[in-house]
Legacy VTK file of the C-alpha trace (Angstrom):
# vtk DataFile Version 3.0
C-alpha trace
ASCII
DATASET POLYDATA
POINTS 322 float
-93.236 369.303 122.114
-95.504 366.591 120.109
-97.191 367.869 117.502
-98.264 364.993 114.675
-97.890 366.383 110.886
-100.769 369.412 109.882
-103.555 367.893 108.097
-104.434 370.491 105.145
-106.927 371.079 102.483
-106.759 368.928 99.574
-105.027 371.132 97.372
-104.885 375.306 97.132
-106.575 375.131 93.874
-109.659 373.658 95.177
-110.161 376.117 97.522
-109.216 379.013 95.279
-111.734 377.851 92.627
-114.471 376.907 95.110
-114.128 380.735 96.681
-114.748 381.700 92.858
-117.920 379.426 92.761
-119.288 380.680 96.459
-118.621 384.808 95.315
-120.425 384.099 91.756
-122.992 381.920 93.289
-123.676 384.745 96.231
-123.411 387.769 94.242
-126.202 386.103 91.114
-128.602 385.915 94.115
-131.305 388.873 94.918
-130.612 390.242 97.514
-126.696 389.327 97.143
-124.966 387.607 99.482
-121.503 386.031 100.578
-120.741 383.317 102.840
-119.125 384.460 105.960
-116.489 382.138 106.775
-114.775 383.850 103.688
-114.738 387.118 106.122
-111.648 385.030 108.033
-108.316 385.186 106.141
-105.301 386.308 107.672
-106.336 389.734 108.084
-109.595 389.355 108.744
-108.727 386.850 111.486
-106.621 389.504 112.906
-109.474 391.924 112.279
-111.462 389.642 114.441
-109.317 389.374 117.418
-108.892 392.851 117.440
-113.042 392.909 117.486
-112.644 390.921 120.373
-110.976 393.753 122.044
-113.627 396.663 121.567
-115.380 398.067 125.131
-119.130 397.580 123.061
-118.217 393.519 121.662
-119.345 391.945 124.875
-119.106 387.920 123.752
-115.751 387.472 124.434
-115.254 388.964 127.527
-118.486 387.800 128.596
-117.705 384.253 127.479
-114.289 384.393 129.399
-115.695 385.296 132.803
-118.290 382.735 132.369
-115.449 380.141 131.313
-113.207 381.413 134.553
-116.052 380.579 137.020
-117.262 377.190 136.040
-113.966 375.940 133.773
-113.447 373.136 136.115
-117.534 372.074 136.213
-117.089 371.923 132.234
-113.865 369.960 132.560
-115.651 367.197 134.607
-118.029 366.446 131.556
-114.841 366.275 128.855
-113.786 363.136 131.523
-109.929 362.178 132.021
-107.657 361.491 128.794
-110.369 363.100 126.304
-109.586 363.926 122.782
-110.455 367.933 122.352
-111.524 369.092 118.520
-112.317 372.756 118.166
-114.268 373.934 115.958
-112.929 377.531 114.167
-109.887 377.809 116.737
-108.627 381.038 115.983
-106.424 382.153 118.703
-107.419 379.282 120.827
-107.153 381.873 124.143
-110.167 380.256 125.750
-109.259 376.636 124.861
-106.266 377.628 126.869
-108.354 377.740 130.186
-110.066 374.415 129.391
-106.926 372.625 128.687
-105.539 373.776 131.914
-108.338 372.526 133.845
-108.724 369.030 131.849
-107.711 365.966 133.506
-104.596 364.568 131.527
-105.852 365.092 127.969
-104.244 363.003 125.173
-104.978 365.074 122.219
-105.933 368.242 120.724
-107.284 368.969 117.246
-107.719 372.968 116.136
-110.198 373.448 113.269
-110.278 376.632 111.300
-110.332 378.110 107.603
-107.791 380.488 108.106
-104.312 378.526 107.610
-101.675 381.037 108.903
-104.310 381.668 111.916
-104.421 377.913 112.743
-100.599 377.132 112.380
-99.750 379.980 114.697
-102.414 379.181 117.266
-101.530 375.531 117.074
-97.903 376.000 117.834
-98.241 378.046 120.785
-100.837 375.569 122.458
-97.833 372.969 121.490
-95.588 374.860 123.744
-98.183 375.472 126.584
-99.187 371.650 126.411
-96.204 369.684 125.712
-97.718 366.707 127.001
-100.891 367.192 124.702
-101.021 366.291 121.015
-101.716 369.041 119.152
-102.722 368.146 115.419
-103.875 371.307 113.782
-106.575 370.617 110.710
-106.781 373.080 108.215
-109.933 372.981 106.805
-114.441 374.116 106.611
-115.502 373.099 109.313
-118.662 373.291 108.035
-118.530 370.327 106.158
-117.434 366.702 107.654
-114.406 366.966 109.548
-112.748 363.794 109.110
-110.407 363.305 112.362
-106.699 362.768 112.010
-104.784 359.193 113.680
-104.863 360.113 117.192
-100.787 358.839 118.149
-102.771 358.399 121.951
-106.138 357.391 121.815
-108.566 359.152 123.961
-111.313 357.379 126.514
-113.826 359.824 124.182
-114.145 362.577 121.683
-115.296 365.704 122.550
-116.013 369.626 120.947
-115.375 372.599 121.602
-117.278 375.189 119.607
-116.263 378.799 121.481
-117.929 382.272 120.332
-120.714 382.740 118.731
-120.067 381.277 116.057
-122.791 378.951 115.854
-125.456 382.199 115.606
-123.920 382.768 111.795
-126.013 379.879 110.312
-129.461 379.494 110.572
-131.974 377.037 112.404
-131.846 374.285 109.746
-128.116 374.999 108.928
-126.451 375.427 112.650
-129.224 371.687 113.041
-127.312 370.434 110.345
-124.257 371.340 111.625
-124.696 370.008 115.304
-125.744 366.761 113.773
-122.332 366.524 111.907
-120.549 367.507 115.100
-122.622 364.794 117.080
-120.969 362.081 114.017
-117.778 362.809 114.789
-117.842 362.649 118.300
-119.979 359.408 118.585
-122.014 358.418 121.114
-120.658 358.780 124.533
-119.065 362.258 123.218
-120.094 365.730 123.412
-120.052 369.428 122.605
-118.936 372.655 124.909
-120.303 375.568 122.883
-121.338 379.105 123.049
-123.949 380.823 122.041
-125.181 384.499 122.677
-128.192 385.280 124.246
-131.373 387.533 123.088
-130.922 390.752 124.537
-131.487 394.853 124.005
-131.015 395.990 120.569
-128.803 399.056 121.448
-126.353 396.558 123.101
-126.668 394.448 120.072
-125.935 396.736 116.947
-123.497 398.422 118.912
-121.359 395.500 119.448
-121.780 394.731 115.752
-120.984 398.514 114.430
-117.831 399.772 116.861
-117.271 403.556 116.985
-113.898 402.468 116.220
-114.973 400.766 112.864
-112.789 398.047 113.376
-116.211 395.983 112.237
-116.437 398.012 109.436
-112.733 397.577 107.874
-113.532 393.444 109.258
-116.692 393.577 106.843
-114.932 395.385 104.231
-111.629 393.462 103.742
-113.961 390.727 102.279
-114.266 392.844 99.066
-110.474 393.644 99.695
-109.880 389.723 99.419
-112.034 389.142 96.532
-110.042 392.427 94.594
-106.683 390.098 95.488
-107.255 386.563 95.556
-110.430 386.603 92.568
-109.050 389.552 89.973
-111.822 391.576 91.012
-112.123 395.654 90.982
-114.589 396.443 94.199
-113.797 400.308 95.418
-114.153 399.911 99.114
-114.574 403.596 98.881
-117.902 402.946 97.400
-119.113 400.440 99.811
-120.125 400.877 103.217
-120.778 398.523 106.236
-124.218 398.075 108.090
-125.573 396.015 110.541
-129.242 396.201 111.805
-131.098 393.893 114.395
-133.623 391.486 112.846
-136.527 391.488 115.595
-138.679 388.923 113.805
-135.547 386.148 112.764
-134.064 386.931 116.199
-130.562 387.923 114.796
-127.955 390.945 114.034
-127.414 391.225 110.051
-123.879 392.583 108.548
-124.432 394.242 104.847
-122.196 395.956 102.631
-124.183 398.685 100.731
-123.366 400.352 97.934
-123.303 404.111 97.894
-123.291 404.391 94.070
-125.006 403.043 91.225
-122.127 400.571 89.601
-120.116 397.827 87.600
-117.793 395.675 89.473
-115.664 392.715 87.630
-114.598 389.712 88.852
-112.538 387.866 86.166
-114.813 387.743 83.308
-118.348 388.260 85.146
-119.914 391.666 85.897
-122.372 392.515 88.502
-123.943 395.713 88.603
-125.153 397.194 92.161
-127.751 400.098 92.752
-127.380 402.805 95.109
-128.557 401.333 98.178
-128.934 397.886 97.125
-126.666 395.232 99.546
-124.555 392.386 100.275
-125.440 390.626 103.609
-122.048 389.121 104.724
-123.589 387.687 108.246
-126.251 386.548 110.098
-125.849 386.286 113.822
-128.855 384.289 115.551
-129.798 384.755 119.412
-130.948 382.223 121.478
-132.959 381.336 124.396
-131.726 378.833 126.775
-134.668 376.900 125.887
-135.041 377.618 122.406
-131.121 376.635 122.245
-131.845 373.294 123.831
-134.375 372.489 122.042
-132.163 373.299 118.646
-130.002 370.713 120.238
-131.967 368.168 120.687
-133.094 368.042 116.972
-129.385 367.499 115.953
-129.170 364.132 118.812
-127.914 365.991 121.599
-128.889 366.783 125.314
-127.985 369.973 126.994
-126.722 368.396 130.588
-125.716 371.930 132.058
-125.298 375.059 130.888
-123.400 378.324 132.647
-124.633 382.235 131.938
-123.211 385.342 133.255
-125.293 387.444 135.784
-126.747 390.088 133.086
-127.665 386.890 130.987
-125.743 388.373 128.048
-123.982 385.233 126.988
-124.332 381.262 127.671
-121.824 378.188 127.287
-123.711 374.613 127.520
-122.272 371.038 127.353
-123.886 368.895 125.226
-124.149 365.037 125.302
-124.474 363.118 122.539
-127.130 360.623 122.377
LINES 1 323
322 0 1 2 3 4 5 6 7 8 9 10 11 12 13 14 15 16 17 18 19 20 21 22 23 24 25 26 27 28 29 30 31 32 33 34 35 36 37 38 39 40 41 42 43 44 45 46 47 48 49 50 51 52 53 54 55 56 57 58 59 60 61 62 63 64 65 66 67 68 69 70 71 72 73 74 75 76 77 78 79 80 81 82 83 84 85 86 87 88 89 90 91 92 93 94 95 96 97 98 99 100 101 102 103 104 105 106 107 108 109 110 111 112 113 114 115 116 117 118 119 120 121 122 123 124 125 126 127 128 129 130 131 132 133 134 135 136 137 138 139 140 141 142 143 144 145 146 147 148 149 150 151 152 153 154 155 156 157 158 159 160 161 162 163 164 165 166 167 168 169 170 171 172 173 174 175 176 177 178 179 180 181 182 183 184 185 186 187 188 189 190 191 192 193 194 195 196 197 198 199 200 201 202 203 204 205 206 207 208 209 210 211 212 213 214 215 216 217 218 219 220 221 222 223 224 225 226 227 228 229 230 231 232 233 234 235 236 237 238 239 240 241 242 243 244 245 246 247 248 249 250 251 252 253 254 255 256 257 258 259 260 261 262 263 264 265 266 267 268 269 270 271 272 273 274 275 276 277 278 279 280 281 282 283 284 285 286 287 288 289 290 291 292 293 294 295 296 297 298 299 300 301 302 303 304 305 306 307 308 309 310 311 312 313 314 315 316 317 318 319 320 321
């Protein structure tokens, strides 16, 4: 096994103080709101893979089938000896199927938030891929990912951005994003990512509500988090999750509402909630092929192929950067 020393986030207080700032920030907004990378800490992560799971959340399984049929056309435009970064790893299952088909790659760089998550994930693709290096990167991906020293250098740098996770920003931000994605990988690099596809709204809140309500108890450890990590005093019991279909912004919305007028504390700030009144947690944007590529384009890539599953429920494109 090969695996170079974990790059991490500057230090623990940064990131504890900037959490602060993003809750205080997103809760002094009307309507409130709260950024949802901060939905993915340990538990949440595992809240998430268990998500991933559920009979009516059809992007990963979808996503995997379409990955299984055409992993070896997507391994053709990564090129021999190519440098993988993922962006927001977390159990890296797919990545395993690209790996496998790649043609002697030299290194591989997980990406996530979730430090415990990544660590875990990272050393069991280390044992899969001995001959791989696998440097995992604790940190936002959202902002610029500055790479690690490659101890191989690869013939060209290339993402892979798995999920859906792109939906969760909007137009301008996932632009923004792809353009900082398109910097790090350079010209002559390029981008495998997901993306879910417009579709019926039953199929669509159902996926994002389980009758399980794992979703729910995934929405609602955020407030859990803030209670432990921010001195905070949310009653989950007097929040409750929702998630509606947005016809006219093209996307599934995640709120927690209150069921109660109330106080809550966090440190020395108060906020006071109405009965009904919300915090959305997530956004989750659906794309046409088309309206995907064209997204792309404004952020300097090209879509050179992309791969859907029969019912159209889900599509994975490679994108060049140019």
């Amino acid at each position: 096994m090969r695996e170079a020393n974990a790059c991490t986030l500057s230090e623990n207080t940064d990131a504890s103080q900037q959490f602060l700032d993003d809750v205080i920030c997103g809760l002094s907004q009307s309507p409130k709101t709260l950024p949802c990378k901060y939905l993915y800490d340990q538990r949440g992560s595992h809240l998430f893979d268990a998500i991933c799971e559920l009979d009516e959340y059809y992007p990963t399984r979808t996503e995997l089938a379409i990955m299984r049929s055409a992993v070896h056309e997507m391994a053709d435009r990564f090129g021999t000896e190519a440098g993988i970064v993922e962006y927001g790893s977390g159990s890296s299952l797919k990545t395993e199927l690209l790996l496998e088909a790649l043609d002697s790659p030299v290194a591989y760089v997980p990406v996530d938030i979730s430090d415990q998550h990544l660590h875990a994930a990272a050393e069991r693709m280390s044992d899969l891929f001995p001959d791989v290096d696998v440097i995992p990167l604790h940190a936002d991906f959202t902002d610029h990912v500055k790479l690690p020293e490659f101890p191989q250098s690869p013939r060209r740098i290339s993402a892979y951005f798995p999920g859906s996770t792109i939906g969760n920003f909007t137009p301008d931000e996932a632009a923004g994003l792809l353009e900082r994605i398109a910097e790090t990988c350079h010209r002559g690099g390029g981008l495998l990512i997901g993306f879910d596809l417009q579709k019926d709204v039953g199929i669509l809140e159902a996926a994002y509500d389980d009758a399980e309500g794992v979703t729910a108890r995934f929405n609602l450890n955020l407030l859990e988090r803030i209670n432990r990590e921010l001195a905070a005093d949310f009653d989950l019991e007097r929040f409750r999750h929702r998630a509606i279909y947005n016809r006219d912004q093209h996307r599934v919305e995640m709120y927690l509402e209150s069921l109660a007028e109330q106080t809550v504390a966090i440190g020395e700030q108060e906020f006071t909630f109405e009965a009904g009144e919300t915090i959305c947690t997530e956004h989750s944007h659906k794309y046409t092929i088309d309206g995907f590529s064209e997204l792309a384009a404004s952020a300097g890539f090209r879509m050179a192929q992309h791969w859907t599953d029969p019912e159209q429920l889900f599509a994975v494109a490679y994108l060049d950067v140019v």
